[in-house]
N, C-alpha and C positions, 0 to 999 in steps of 0.2 A: 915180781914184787906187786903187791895189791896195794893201791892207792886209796888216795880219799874216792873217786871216781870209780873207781870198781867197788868200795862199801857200800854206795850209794844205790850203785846197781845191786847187787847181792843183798842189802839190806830188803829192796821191791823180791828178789826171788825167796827171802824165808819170807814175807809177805803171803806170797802164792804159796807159798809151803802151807802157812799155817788154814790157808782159805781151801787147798786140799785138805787137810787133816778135816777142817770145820763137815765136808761136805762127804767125810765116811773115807776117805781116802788115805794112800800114803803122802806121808809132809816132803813133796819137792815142790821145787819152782825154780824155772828159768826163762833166761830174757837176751833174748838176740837186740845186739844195739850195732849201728854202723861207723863208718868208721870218723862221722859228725859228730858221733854222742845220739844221735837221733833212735829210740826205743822203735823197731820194727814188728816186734811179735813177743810175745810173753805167752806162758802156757805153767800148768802144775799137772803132775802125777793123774792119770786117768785109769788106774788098773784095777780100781775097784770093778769093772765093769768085766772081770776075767778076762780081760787082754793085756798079759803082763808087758807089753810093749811098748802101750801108750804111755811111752815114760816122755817128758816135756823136753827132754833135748831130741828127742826122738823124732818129734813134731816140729821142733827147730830145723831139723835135717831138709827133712821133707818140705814145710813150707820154704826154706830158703831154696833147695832146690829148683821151685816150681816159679819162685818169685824173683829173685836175683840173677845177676849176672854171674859168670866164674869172680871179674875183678870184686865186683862188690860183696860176695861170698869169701873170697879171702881175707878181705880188708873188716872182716864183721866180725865182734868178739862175742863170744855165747857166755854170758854170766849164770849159776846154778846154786843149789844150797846143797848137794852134794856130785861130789867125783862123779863124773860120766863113769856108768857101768860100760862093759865090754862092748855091749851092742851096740851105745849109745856112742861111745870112742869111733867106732867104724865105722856110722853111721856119718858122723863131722867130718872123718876123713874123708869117704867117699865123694862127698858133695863138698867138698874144698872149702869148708871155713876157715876161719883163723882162730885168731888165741881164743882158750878158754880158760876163764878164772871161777872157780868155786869155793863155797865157805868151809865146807866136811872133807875130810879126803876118806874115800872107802878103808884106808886102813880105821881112820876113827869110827867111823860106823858100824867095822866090821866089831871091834873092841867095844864099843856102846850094845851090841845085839850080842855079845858074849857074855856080858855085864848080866844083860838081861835074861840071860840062858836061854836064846834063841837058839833054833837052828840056821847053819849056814843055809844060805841062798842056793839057787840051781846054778848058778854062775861063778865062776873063779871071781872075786871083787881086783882084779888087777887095774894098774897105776894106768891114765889115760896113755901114758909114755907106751909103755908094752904092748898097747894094741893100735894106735896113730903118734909111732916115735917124732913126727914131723912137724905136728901142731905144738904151738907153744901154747905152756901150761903153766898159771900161777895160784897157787891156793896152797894150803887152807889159810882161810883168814879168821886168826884166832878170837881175834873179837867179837866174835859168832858161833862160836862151838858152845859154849853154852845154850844159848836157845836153841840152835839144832839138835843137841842130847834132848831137851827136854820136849821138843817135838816128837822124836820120836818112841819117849819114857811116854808121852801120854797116849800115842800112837798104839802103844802094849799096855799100858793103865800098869808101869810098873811103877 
């Protein structure tokens, strides 16, 4: 269930969504916080750059890795403006965080870029469940699907 507490967070990741979109980028944002409430790392979408990896949970992974404890890694929840892609799933799992809450779920994305007569992605968009069944997972928070659609409507100037 997504509280006042995780909107708040999630409200700072379409934040960094939109400040990627501003900077030629795709619109993500996410924000590793502990298990105080205390904001540890924040990051948005860096793929402009042809490295379709540097996705911002991606860089969660990895910094938390380098910088955390195991306990303090599981006890940290990664807020996002959409569903951890596949890689992005395996990556949190790998490196033992905890819950993750985001505002999009890739099924709506997936339906917003059909909308738009996108092609599908090179990745299956499956449920963070089906690639780290172990991490608890709370999203979407509807109160946010609107500006996330319209992020990435402007994202395609549809």
């Amino acid at each position: 269930m997504v509280d006042e507490t995780d909107l708040a967070h999630l409200r700072r990741c379409v934040e960094l969504a939109e400040l990627a979109l501003s900077v030629g980028d795709e619109p993500f944002g996410s924000v590793l916080v502990d298990a105080d409430g205390q904001v540890l790392f924040e990051d948005h979408n860096h793929v402009a750059s042809g490295d379709e990896t540097r996705h911002p949970e991606f860089e969660i992974a990895r910094w938390a890795a380098e910088h955390l404890t195991p306990r303090q890694r599981a006890t940290a929840t990664v807020y996002t403006s959409g569903e951890h892609c596949p890689m992005c799933a395996a990556a949190h799992a790998w490196v033992g965080l905890g819950r993750i809450v985001y505002a999009a779920s890739s099924a709506q994305l997936t339906a917003w870029r059909n909308e738009m007569g996108l092609p599908s992605g090179p990745v299956r968009p499956l449920p963070i469940q089906e690639v780290a069944p172990g991490v608890p997972v709370d999203g979407p928070a509807p109160e946010l699907a609107d500006v996330i659609r319209g992020l990435h409507r402007r994202l395609h100037a549809v």
